[in-house]
C-alpha positions as CSV (number, residue, x, y, z in Angstrom):
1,X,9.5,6.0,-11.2
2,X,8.4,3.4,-8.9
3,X,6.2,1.4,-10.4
4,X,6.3,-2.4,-10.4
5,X,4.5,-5.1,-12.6
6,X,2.3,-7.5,-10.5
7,X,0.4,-10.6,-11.9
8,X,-3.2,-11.0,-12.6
9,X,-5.7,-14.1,-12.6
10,X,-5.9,-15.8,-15.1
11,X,-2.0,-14.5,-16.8
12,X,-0.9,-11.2,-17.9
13,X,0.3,-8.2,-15.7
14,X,-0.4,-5.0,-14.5
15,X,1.4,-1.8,-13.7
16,X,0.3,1.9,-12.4
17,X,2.2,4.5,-14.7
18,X,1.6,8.2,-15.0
19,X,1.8,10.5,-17.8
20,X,5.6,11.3,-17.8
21,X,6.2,7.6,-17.8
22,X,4.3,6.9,-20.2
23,X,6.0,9.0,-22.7
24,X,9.1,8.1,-21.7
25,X,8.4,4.8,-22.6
26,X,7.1,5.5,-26.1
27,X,10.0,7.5,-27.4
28,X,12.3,5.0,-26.0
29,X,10.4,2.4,-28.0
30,X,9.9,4.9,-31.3
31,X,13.9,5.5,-31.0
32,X,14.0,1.4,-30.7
33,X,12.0,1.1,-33.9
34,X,14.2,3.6,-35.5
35,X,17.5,2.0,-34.6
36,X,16.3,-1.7,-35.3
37,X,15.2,-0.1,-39.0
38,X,11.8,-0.5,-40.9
39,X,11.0,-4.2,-42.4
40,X,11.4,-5.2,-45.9
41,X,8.8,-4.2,-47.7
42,X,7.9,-7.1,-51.3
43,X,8.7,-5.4,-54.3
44,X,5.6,-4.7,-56.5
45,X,4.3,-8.0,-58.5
46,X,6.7,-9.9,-56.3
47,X,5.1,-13.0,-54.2
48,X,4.8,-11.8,-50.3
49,X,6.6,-15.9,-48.8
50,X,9.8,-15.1,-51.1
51,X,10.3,-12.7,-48.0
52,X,10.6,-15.1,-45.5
53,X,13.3,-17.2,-47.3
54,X,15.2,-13.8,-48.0
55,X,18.8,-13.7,-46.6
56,X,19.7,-11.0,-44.3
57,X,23.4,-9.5,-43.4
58,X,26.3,-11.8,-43.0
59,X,28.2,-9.4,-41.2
60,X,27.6,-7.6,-37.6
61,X,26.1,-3.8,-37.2
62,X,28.8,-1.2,-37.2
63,X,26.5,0.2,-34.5
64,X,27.3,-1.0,-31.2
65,X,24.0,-1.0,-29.8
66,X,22.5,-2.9,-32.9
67,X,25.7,-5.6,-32.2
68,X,24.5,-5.4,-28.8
69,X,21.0,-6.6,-29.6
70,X,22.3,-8.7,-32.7
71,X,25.3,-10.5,-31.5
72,X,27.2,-13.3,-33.2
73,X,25.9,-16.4,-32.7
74,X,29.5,-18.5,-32.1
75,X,31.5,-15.3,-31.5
76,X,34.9,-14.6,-32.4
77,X,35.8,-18.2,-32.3
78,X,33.9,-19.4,-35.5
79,X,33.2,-16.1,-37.7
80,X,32.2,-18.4,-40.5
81,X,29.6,-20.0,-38.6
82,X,28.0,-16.7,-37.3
83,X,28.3,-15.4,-40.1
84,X,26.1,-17.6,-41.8
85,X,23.6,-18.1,-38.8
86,X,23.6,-14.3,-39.4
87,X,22.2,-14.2,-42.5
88,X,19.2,-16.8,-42.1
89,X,18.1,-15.6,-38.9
90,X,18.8,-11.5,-38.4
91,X,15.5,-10.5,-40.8
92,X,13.6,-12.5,-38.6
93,X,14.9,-11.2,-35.2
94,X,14.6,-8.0,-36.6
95,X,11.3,-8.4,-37.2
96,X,10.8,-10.0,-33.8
97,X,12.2,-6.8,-31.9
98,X,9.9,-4.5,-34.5
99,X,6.9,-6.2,-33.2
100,X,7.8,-5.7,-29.3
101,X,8.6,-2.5,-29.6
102,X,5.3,-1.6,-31.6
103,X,3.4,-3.8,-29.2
104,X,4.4,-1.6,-26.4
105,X,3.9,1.7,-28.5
106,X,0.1,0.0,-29.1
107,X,-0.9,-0.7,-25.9
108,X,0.4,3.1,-24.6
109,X,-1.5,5.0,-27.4
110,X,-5.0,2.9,-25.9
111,X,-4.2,3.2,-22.3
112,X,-3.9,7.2,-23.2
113,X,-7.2,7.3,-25.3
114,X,-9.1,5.4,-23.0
115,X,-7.8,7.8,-20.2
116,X,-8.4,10.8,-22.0
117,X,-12.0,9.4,-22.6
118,X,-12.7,9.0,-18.9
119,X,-11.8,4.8,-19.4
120,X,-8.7,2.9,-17.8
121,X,-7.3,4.1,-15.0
122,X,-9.8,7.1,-14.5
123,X,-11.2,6.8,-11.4
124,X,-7.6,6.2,-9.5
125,X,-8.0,3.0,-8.4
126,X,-7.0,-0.2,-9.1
127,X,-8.1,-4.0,-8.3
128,X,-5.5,-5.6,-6.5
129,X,-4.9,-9.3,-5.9
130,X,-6.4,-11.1,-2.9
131,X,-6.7,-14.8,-2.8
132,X,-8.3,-17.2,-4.9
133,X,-11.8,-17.4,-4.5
134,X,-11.9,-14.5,-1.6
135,X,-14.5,-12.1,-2.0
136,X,-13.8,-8.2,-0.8
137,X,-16.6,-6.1,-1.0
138,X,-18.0,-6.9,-3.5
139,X,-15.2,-6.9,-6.4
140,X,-15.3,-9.3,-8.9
141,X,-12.5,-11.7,-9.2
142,X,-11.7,-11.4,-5.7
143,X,-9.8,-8.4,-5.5
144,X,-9.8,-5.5,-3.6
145,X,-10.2,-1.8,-4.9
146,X,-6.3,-0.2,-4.0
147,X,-6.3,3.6,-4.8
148,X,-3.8,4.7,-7.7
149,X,-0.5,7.0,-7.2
150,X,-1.7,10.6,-8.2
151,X,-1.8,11.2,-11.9
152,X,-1.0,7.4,-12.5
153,X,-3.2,5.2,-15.0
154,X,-3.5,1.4,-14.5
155,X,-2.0,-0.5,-17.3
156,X,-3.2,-4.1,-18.0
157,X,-1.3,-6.6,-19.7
158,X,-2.5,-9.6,-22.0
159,X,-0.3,-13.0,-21.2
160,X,1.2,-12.2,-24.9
161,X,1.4,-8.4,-24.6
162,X,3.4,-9.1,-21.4
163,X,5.5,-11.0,-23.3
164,X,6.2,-8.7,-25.9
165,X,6.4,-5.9,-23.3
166,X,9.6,-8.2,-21.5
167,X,11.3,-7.9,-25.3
168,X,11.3,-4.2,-25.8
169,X,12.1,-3.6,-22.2
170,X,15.0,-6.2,-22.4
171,X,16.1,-4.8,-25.8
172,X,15.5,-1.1,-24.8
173,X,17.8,-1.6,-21.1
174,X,20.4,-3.6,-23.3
175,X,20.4,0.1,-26.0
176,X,20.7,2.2,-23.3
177,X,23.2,0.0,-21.3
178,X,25.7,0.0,-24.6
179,X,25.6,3.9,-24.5
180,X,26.6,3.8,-21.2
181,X,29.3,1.2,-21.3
182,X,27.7,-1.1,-19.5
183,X,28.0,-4.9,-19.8
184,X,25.3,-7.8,-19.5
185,X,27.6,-9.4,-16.5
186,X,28.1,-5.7,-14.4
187,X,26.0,-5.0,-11.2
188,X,26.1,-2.5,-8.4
189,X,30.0,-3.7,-7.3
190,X,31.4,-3.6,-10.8
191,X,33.5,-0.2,-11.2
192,X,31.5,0.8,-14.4
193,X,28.1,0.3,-12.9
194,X,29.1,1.0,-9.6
195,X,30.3,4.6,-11.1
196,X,26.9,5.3,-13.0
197,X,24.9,5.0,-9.1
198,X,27.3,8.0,-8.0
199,X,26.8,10.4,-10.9
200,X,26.1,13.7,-9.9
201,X,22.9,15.2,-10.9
202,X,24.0,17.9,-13.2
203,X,25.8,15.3,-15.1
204,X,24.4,15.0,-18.8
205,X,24.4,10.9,-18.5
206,X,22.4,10.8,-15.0
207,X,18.9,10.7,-16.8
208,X,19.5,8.1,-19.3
209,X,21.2,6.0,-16.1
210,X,17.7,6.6,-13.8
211,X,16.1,5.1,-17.2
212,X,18.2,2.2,-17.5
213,X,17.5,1.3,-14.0
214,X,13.5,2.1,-13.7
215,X,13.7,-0.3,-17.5
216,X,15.7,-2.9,-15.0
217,X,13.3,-2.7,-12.2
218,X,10.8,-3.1,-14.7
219,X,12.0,-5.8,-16.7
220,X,12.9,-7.5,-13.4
221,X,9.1,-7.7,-11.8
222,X,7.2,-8.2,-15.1
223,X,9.6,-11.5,-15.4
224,X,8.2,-12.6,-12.3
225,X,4.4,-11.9,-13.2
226,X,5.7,-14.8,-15.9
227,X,7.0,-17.2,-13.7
228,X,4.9,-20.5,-12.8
């Protein structure tokens, strides 16, 4: 798992995956869609806007993953204040994580009919970046023809679905970290983390650590496909 996002002209990203990755990806989204929960749905005869001035919980998930991804506003220090940002806003974040997670579970699902029709990705290779303006033989936009990892496809991101993609990942990596007892402020020296890069590899946890780092790595380049 060693794939890495890179930018393309004209905004979005791109990333070589193969098959296994792929699917690791999607049922970590469809899980994400299943924990997050399915969106409200208006009640027959009722008007579709009175859903977007419904209110939502007041109080935090008993889940802690779901309290991971929706975390008091103010914190301990003003419950009444979070508990009221709470309810106006956690329908609509809800919604927000939904759509990531089904934006990634999208674009998978094409990438993976367009392979198995011979499209994206099929012929192993790749256009890679050169500079602005630069012709190599012959490729259009400048950029030169890199060949593909065996069995990988070539995933290319729209400027929005890249942005959507950064969601899931962050929201997936932030689930998976929660299961593991890992905190937003721990890295490679902090005991807990530090613990999870020496796991053994019959222990049960060491796949879902691999995945919370390969999300990391992931999350980490796409980010800088995004930066100016």
């Amino acid at each position: 798992m060693a794939g890495q996002f890179e930018a393309v002209p004209g905004g979005g990203a791109t990333v070589a995956l193969d098959e296994v990755e792929m699917s690791i990806l999607r049922s970590l989204a469809v899980q994400l869609l299943e924990l997050v929960g399915p969106g409200e749905e208006p009640v027959d005869g009722e008007d579709p806007l009175a859903s977007l001035f419904s209110e939502g919980p007041s109080k935090p998930p008993d889940d802690p993953a779901l309290a991971r991804l929706f975390p008091d506003a103010y914190g301990d220090e003003e419950p009444d204040f979070s508990s009221e940002f709470r309810r106006f806003t956690e329908n609509d974040l809800r919604a927000r994580k939904r759509e990531d997670a089904l934006a990634l579970v999208r674009t998978l699902d094409q990438v993976g009919a367009a392979g198995e029709a011979g499209g994206a990705g099929a012929d192993g290779a790749h256009d890679e970046p050169g500079a602005p303006g630069e012709s190599r033989g012959g490729t259009r936009r400048g950029r030169r023809k890199r060949a593909l990892p065996e069995g990988a496809v070539q995933l290319t991101l729209s400027a929005d679905d890249s942005r959507h993609w950064l969601g899931a990942l962050n929201d997936l990596r932030l689930t998976i970290g929660t299961r593991l007892d890992v905190s937003d402020e721990g890295g490679p020296d902090d005991d807990a983390v530090g613990g999870l890069y020496r796991l053994p590899d019959d222990d049960p946890r060491k796949p879902m650590v691999m995945a919370y780092l390969w999300l990391g790595a992931l999350q980490e380049t796409l980010v800088e496909t995004l930066m100016p």
